[in-house]
N, C-alpha and C positions, 0 to 999 in steps of 0.2 A: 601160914594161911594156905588154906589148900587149893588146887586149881581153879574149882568152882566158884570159891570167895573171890578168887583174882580175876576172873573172869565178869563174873555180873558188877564188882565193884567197879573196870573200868569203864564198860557197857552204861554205869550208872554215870560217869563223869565225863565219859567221852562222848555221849549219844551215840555209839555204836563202837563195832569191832571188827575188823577183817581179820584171813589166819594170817598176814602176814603181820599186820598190826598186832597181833598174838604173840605171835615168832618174837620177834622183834623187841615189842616191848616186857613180854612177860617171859618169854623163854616157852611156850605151849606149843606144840608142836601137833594137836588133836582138837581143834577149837570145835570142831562139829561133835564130837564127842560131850566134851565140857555141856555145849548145845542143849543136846539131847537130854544131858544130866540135868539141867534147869528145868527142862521142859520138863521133867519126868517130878520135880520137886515144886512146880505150880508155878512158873514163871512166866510169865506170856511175851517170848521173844520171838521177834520177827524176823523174818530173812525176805532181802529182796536179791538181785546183782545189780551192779554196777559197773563199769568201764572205767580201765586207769590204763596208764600207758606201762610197758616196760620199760628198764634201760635202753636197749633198744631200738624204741620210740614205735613198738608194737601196739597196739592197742587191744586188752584182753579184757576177759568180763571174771570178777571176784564176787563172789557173796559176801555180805557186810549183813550184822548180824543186830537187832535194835531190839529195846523194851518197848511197850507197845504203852501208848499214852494213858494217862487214869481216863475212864470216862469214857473211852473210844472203845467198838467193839471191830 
């Protein structure tokens, strides 16, 4: 299955993706890439950020990455 597939297949079950959620669970290490690769193939992914803490106990802001709902423009 190639990046792309893994990519929107999780996006599709997980209601979103962060890169580290990427890292992590799929092993991607270019998630904005991948991105760009949907978008470019008719995808309608969103990108907002987000705040998650670090180890730490930092608090930093992530892009989390979403399909955009039927119906909605």
């Amino acid at each position: 299955m190639s990046q792309k597939l893994e990519v929107l297949t999780y996006i599709q079950k997980r209601k979103g993706i962060t890169a580290m959620q990427a890292f992590v669970d799929l092993g991607i290490t270019r998630l904005a890439s991948r991105v760009y690769e949907l978008r470019g193939d008719g995808h309608l992914i969103l990108d907002y950020w987000i705040r998650v803490k670090t180890r730490a106990g930092r608090e930093v802001k992530v892009k989390r990455y979403v399909l955009q709902s039927k119906g909605k423009k």
